[in-house]
C-alpha positions as CSV (number, residue, x, y, z in Angstrom):
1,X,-13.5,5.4,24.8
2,X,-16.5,3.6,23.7
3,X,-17.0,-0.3,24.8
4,X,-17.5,-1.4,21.2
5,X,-14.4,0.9,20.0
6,X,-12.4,-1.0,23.1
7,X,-13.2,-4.2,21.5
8,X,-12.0,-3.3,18.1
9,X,-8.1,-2.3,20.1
10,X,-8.3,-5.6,21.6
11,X,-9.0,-7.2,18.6
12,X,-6.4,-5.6,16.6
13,X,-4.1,-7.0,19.7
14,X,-5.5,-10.4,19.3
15,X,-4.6,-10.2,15.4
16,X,-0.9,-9.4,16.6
17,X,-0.6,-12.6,18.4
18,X,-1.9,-14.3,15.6
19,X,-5.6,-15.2,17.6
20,X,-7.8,-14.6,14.0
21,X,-10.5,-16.7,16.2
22,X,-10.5,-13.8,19.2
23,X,-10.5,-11.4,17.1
24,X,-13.4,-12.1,14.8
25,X,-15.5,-13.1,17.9
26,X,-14.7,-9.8,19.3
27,X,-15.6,-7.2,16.0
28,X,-18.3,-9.7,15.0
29,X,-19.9,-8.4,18.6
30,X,-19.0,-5.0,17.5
31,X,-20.8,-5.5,14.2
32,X,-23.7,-6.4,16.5
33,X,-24.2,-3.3,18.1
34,X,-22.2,-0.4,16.0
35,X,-22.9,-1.7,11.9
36,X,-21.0,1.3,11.0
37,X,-17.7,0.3,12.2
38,X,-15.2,0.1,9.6
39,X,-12.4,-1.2,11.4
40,X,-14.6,-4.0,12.7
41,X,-14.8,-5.5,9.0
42,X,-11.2,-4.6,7.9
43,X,-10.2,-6.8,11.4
44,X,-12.6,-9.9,10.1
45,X,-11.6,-9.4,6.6
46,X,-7.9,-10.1,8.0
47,X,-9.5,-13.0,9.8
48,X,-10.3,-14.6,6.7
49,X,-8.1,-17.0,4.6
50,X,-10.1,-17.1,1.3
51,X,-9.4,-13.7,-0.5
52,X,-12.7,-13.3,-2.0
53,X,-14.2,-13.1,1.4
54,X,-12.1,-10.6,2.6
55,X,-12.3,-8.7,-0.6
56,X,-16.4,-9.2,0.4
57,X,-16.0,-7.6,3.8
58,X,-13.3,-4.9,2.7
59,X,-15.8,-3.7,-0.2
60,X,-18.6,-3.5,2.6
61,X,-16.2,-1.5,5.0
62,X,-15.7,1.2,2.1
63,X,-19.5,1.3,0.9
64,X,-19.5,2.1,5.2
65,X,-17.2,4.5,4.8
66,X,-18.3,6.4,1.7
67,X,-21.9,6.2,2.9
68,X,-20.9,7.5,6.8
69,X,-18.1,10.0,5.0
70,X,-20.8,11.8,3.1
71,X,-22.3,15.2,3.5
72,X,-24.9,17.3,3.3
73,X,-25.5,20.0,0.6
74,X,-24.2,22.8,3.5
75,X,-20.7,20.9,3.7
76,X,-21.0,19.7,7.1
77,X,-21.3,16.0,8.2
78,X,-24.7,14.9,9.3
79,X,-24.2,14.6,13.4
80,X,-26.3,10.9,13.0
81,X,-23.4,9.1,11.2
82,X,-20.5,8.3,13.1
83,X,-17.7,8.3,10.7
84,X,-13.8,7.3,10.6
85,X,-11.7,8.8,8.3
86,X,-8.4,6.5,9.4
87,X,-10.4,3.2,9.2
88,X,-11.9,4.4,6.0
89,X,-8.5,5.1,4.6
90,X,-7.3,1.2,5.9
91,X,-10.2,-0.4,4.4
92,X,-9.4,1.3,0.8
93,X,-5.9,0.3,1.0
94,X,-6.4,-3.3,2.4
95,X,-8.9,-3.6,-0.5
96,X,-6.4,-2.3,-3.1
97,X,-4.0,-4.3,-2.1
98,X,-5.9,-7.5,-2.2
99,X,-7.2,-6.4,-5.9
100,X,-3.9,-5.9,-6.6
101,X,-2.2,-9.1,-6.1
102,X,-5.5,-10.6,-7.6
103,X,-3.6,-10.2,-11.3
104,X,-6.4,-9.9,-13.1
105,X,-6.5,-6.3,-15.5
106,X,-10.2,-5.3,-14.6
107,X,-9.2,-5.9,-10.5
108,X,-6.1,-4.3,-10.9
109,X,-8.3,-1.5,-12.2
110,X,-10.0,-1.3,-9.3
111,X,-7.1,-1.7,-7.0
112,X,-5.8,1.8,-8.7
113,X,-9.1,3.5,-8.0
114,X,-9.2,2.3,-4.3
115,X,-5.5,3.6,-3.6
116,X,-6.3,6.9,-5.1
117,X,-8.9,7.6,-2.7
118,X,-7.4,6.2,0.0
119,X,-4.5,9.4,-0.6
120,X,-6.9,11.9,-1.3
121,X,-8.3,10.8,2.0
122,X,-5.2,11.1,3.6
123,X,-2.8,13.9,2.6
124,X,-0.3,12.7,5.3
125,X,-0.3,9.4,4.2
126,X,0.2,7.3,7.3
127,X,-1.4,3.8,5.5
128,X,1.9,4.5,2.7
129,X,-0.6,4.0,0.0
130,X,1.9,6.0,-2.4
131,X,4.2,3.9,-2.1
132,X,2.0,1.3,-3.4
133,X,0.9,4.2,-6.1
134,X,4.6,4.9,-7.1
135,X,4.7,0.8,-8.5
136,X,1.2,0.5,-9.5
137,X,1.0,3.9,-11.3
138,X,4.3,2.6,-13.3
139,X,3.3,-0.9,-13.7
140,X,0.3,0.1,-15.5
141,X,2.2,2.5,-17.9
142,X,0.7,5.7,-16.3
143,X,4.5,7.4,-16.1
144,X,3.1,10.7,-15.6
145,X,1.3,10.0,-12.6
146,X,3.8,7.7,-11.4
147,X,6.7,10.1,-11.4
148,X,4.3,13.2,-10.2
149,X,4.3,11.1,-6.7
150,X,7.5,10.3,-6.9
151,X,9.0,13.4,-7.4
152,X,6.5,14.5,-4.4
153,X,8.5,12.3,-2.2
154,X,12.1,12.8,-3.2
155,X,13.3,14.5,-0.5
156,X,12.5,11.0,1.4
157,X,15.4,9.1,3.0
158,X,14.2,5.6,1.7
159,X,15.5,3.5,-0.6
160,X,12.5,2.6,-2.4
161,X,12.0,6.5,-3.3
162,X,15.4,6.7,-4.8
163,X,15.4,3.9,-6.4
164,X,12.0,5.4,-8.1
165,X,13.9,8.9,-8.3
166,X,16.7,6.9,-10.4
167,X,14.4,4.9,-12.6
168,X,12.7,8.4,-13.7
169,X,15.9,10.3,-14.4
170,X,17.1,7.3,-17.0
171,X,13.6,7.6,-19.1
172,X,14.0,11.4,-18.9
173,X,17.5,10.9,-20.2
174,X,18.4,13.1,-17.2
175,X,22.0,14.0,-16.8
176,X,22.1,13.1,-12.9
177,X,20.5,9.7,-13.8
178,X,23.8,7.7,-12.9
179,X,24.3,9.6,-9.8
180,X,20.7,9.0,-8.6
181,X,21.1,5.6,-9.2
182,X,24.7,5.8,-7.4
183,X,23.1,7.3,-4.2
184,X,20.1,4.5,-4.4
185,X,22.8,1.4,-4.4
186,X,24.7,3.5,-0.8
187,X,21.3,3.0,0.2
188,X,20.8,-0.7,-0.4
189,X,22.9,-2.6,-3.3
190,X,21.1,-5.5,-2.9
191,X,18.1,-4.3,-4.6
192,X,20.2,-4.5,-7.8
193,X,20.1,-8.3,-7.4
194,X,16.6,-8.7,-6.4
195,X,15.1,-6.6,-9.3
196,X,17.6,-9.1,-11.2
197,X,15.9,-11.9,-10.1
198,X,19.1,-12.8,-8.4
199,X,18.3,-12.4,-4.6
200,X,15.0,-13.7,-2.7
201,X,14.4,-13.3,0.9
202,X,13.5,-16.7,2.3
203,X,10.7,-14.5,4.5
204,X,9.1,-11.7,3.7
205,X,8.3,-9.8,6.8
206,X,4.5,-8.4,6.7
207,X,4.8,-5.4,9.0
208,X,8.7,-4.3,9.1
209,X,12.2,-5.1,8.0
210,X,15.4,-3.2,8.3
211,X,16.9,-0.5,6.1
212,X,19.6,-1.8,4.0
213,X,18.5,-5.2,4.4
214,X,17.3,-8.1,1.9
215,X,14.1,-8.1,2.9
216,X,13.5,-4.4,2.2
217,X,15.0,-5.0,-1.0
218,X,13.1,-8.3,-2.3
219,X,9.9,-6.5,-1.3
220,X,10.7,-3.5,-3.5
221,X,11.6,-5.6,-6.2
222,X,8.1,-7.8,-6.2
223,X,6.5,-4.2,-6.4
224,X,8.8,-2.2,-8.8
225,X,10.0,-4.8,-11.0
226,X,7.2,-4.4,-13.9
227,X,8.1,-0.9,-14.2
228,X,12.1,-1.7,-14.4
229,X,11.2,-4.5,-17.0
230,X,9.3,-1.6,-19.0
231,X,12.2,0.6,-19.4
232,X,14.4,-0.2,-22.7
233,X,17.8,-1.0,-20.6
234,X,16.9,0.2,-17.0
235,X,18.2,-3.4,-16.0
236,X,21.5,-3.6,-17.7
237,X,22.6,0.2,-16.8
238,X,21.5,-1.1,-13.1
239,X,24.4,-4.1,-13.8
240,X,26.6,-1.6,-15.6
241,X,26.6,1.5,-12.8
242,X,26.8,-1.1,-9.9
243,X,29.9,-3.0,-11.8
């Protein structure tokens, strides 16, 4: 392993115990040496308390990415770029994110276009960018494309996916709607509450929460809860099955 590509681990460490001064120091010596390292500017954009500026560095890490991702005419890569595919991905889906939650239409926009590529890039999905998709996709009124990753996914044991799955089957009228949504609530019946409005988690965990617990559930409600709201009585048959 590299020096400057040691640095970067170390500065991802010094991000998990919350040192944001260690670990821009660190990637902003990276930046130094290696200008093409994508990971160094997703690490200082997380360093960084005012969105815009982080939005400023992610948006620099993908032009890195896209420009070092090219190739030539031939289809190979050009051997003079050093390119990384997995920090690429995490700069499109940090950016998307942060568009996201921005509110406004034309960013939100943007956000979409960011977490599209960031799945093409990655066909395995490791950054759980459709996740993000599968509420976006619907909270935008783009059903089609919403349920297409859904359904892609339905085999999934999480209860975000059959929550989705149930949510489908009701606008398709399907006939296993109620069982769908019977399944989701075994997998976490306090979601019904928290896309109520009725339940918040008094902290939202930012890297993992437990299966079943409030926290998972609050966090799929802040996502999916636009697209719930946009279905014509997807709320009350959520009161009416869980009754």
């Amino acid at each position: 392993m590299t020096d400057w590509k040691a640095a970067i681990d170390d500065a991802w460490e010094a991000l998990e115990l919350e040192d944001a001064e260690v670990a821009a120091a660190l990637v902003r010596t990276v930046l130094a040496k290696q200008p093409d390292a994508i990971d160094a500017y997703v690490v200082l954009a997380q360093t960084r308390a005012v969105p815009a500026e982080a939005i400023a560095l992610l948006t620099e890490a993908v032009r890195v990415g896209d420009r070092t991702g090219k190739t030539r005419d031939d289809g190979t890569y050009d051997p003079d770029a050093f390119y990384d595919r997995s920090a690429h991905v995490r700069a499109l889906n940090n950016l998307a994110r942060l568009l996201w939650a921005d509110g406004r239409p034309h960013q939100r926009i943007q956000a979409l276009r960011h977490a599209r590529r960031a799945l093409r890039l990655d066909s395995y999905d490791r950054a759980g960018t459709r996740l993000l998709l599968m509420a976006w996709e619907a909270s935008s009124g783009n059903w089609p494309a919403a349920r297409r990753l859904v359904m892609r996914c339905r085999s999934e044991f999480r209860t975000d996916i059959r929550y989705w799955l149930a949510l489908h089957a009701f606008r398709d009228r399907s006939e296993d709607a109620d069982a769908l949504l019977q399944r989701a609530i075994a997998t976490n019946p306090q979601v019904v509450p928290a896309l109520q409005g009725r339940l918040r988690a008094l902290h939202l965990p930012e890297h993992s929460y437990a299966s079943g617990s409030p926290e998972e559930a609050t966090l799929y409600a802040a996502e999916a809860r636009d697209g719930w709201k946009a279905t014509r009585g997807a709320l009350a048959w959520l009161t009416k099955t869980q009754g």
